[in-house]
Steps between C-alpha positions, in 0.01 A plus 500: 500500500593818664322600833579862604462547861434730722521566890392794758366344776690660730806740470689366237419560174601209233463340206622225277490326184501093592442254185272161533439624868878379531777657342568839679607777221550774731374611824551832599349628901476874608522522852398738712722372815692828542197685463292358799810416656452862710151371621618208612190278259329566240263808426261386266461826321800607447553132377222535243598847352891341476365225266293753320803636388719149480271311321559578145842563493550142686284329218729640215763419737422090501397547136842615393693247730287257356589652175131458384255738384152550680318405150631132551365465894222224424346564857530763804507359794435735841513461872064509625566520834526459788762793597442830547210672286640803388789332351320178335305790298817633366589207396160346337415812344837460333449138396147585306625789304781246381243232454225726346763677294691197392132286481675245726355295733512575862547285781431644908730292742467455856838624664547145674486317209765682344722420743409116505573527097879652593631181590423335146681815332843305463266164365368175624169385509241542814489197673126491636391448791764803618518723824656879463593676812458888356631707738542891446458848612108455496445065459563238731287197331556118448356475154412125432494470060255230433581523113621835298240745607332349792607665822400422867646654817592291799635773660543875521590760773254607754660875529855624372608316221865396530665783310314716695567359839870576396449815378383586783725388729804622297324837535506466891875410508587787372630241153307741199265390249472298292466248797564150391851568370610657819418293716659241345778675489578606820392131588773383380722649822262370706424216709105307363503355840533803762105551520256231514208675328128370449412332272121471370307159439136462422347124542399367186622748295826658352446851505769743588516758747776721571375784750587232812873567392482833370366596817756308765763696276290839563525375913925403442565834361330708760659252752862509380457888463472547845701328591783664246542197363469632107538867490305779283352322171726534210791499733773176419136266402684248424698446831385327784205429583294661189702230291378216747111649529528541071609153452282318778179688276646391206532129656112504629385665142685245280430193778122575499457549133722158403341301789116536380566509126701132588191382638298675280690280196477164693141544534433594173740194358654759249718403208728817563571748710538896380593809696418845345475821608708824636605335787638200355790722407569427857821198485369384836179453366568316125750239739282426753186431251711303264617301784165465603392388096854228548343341827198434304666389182299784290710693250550842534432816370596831530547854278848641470495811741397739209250329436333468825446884622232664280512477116352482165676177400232292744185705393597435090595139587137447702299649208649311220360208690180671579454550151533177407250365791209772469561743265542913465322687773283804356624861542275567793626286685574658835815499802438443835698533841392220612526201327507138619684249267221287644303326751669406834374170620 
């Protein structure tokens, strides 16, 4: 069976042809990095009028590398939300032409799931009870799997979401955009230890919060510029003490997010652990959480990095399955910005 996917939840527009929900045929991703790269984030608009003009000439582009034709896609799969509006709409609008057009069935996927379904795109079997850690650009959730399909959330953030947080920060360094890969970068020259910064804990719960940090490095930076201690931004970032303030944010990000989702999988008793998301591109990141998977004797799993940014892969892989559990969704089906994966308990 061959799922065509698509995905615009955001600023890259992508699609892919992925057979059984397994085999990736091609995957091909548009992004608009350079573009925002002047605004220092993402403009939605601008984002939504790029895919407009992406979107078909990346489907034919996944169709080719998949050397398939669109007549012999036996479902369209499409990114529902949550993400940015304007951009979901390019995307589903896309996916029901092809569906109407081909008279394929359609399946709407929640952008979370996808990226739970990218670590079974290289095989193996979900091992159920499971805990994913997605963390990304707009998610920072524990996601506890009961069984294929049944989602709870033991924890999200309570503000920035982790690729955020570093977006943001990277933005106050002076480092660019996009955020996560430059601070990790200029980490890398840097000393985790030089700044103790906060780091948030809520009784009874294992919820994330990142502006306690975000904020002592907002206090640092002001501090150290004073004092002449880091110069104008964009001036030698990754000397001195920007290198030490990047990697001690880097050290409370990846320490808060692998601490709670540890307890998080104890609690839970899960069978394995997963990591998903943007941010677990991050090398600190995928170590420390599948250290933290060894000290409980869980197996681990995580997408290669390609697969773990934004991508059509994930959404084709998570609609195969939804297909198989519930069926086509109807072509009025509608996106939405916000979306919860599901209930946090």
């Amino acid at each position: 069976m061959l799922t065509l996917g698509i995905e615009t939840s955001c600023d890259e527009t992508a699609a892919a042809v992925v057979r059984d929900g397994r085999a990736v045929l091609s995957s091909v991703v548009a992004s608009q990095a350079d573009l925002h790269a002047q605004f220092g984030g993402v403009v939605p608009e601008v984002a939504s009028r790029r895919h407009m003009e992406l979107i078909c000439p990346v489907v034919e582009q996944a169709l080719s590398q998949a050397q398939a034709q669109l007549g012999q896609m036996d479902a369209i799969a499409v990114t529902q939300g949550p993400g940015l509006i304007g951009s979901l709409l390019v995307g589903m609008s896309a996916a029901k032409a092809y569906a109407y057009a081909l008279r394929k069935p359609l399946v709407a996927v929640n952008h979370v799931e996808g990226h739970v379904y990218a670590n079974y795109l290289n095989g193996g079997e979900m091992q159920c009870p499971a805990v994913c850690l997605v963390a990304s650009g707009g998610h920072s959730d524990i996601v506890f799997i009961e069984q294929p399909g049944v989602y709870k959330i033991l924890g999200w953030t309570r503000d920035d979401a982790a690729g955020e947080a570093l977006d943001k920060v990277a933005r106050l360094l002076g480092l660019g955009w996009p955020g996560g890969p430059a601070i990790e970068a200029c980490a890398k020259e840097g000393d985790a230890h030089a700044f103790d910064l906060p780091r948030a804990s809520f009784p009874g719960s294992f919820d994330f919060s990142f502006s306690g940090p975000k904020t002592a490095v907002a206090r640092l930076w002001q501090a150290c510029r004073r004092s002449a201690e880091l110069g104008a931004p964009g001036e030698g970032p990754c000397r001195g003490a920007v290198a030490d303030v990047a990697a001690s944010f880097q050290e409370a990000v990846v320490d808060a997010l692998v601490g709670h989702t540890r307890k998080a999988a104890a609690w839970a008793g899960a069978r394995e652990l997963l990591l998903a998301g943007g941010v677990a591109s991050n090398a600190l990141l995928r170590q420390r959480v599948a250290a933290a998977a060894a000290e409980l004797g869980l197996p681990f799993r995580c997408p290669p990095t390609w697969l773990c940014t934004d991508n059509a892969a994930m959404i084709a892989a998570a609609g195969y399955h939804a297909l198989q559990r519930r069926g086509p969704d109807s072509l009025d089906v509608d996106t939405f910005s916000a979306l919860p994966l599901a209930q946090h308990i």
